[in-house]
C-alpha positions in Angstrom: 75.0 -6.2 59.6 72.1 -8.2 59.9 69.5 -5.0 60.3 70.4 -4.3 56.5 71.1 -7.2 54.9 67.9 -9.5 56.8 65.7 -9.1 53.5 65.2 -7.5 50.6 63.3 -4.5 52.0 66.4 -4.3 54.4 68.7 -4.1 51.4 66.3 -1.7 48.9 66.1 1.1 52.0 70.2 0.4 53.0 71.0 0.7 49.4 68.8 4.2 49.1 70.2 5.5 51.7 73.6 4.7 50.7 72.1 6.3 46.4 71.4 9.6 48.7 74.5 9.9 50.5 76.2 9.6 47.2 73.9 12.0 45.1 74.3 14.2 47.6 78.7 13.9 47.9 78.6 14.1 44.1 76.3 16.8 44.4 78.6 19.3 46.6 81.9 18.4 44.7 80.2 19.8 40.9 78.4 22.1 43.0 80.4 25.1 41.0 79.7 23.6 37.2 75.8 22.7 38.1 73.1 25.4 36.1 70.2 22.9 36.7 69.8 22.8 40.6 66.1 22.3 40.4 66.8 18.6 38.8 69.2 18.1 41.8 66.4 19.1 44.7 63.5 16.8 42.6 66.2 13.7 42.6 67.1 14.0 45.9 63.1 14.5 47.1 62.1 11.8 45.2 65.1 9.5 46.1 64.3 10.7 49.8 60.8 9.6 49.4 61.4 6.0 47.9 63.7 5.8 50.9 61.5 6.7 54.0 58.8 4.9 52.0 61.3 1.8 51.9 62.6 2.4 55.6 59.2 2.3 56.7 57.9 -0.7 55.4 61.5 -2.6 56.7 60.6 -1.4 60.4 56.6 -2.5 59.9 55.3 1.3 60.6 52.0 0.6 59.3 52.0 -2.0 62.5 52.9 0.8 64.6 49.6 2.9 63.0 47.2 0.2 63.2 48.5 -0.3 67.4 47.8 3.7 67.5 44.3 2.6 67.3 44.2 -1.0 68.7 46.4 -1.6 71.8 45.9 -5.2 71.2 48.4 -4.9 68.0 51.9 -5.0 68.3 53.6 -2.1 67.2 56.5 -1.9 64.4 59.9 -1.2 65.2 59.3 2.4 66.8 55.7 3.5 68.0 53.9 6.5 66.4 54.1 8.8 69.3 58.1 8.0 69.2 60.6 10.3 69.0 62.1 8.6 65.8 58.6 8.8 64.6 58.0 12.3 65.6 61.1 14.0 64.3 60.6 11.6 61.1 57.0 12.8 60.3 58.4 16.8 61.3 61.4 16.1 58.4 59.0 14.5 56.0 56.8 18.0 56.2 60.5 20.0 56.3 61.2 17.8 52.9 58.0 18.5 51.0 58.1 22.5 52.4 61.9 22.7 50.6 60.7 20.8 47.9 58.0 23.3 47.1 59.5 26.8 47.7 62.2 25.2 45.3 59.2 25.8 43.0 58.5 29.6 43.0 62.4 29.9 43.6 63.9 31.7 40.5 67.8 32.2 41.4 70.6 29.6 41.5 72.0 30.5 44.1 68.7 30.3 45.6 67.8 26.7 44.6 71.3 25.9 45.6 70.8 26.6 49.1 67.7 24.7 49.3 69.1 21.6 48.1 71.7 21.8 50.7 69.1 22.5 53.2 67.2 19.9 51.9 70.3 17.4 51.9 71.1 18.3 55.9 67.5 17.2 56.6 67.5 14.2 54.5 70.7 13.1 56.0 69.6 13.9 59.5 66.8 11.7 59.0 68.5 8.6 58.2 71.0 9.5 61.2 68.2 9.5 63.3 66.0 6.3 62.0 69.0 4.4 61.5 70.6 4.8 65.5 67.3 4.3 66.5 67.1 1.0 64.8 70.7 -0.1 66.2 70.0 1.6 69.8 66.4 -0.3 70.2 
């Protein structure tokens, strides 16, 4: 319990993750009554954001950049050419790439599917950063 409640950065990105896990439940049980799913995929990608940018300042990534570049540094919680890195920096590009063909999308049923897309990636993430943190 101690890797999310250590600090207040600890708590902000716990706390976001847990806001996205519930936008996202609340999301799929209204899914039938919601007309306004463009709302829905730019509050989950901006809730997304404030996470990762939250879960990245908690495990010191910047650290893990500057080390990239000066192997005298000590790196942050996971190095850059990590796999929690990796597959974090490949679902931050899958994130932006739903959140803009959610754009030029013009059907609901459309948009719907990208938010559930874009939900399965965001959730995925955290799965991934958040056993890495426990495993390491």
């Amino acid at each position: 319990m101690d890797l999310y409640l250590a600090n207040p950065i600890s708590m902000l990105s716990a706390l976001l993750a847990l806001g996205l896990l519930v936008l996202i439940a609340w999301t799929a049980s209204q899914a039938p009554r919601i007309s306004h799913w463009g709302r829905r995929i730019a509050g989950l990608g901006l809730l997304g954001l404030l996470a990762c940018m939250a879960a990245a300042w908690r495990d010191a990534y910047h650290m893990s950049v500057q080390a990239a570049a000066d192997s005298a540094l000590q790196p942050g919680s996971f190095a850059l050419d990590s796999v929690p890195s990796t597959l974090g920096c490949l679902g931050g590009a899958a994130i932006a790439a739903c959140c803009c063909l959610a754009l030029f999308s013009k059907g609901l049923g459309t948009r719907r599917a990208i938010f559930f897309i874009l939900a399965a990636i965001v959730v995925t993430k955290i799965g991934i950063v958040e056993v890495s943190r426990i495993l390491l």
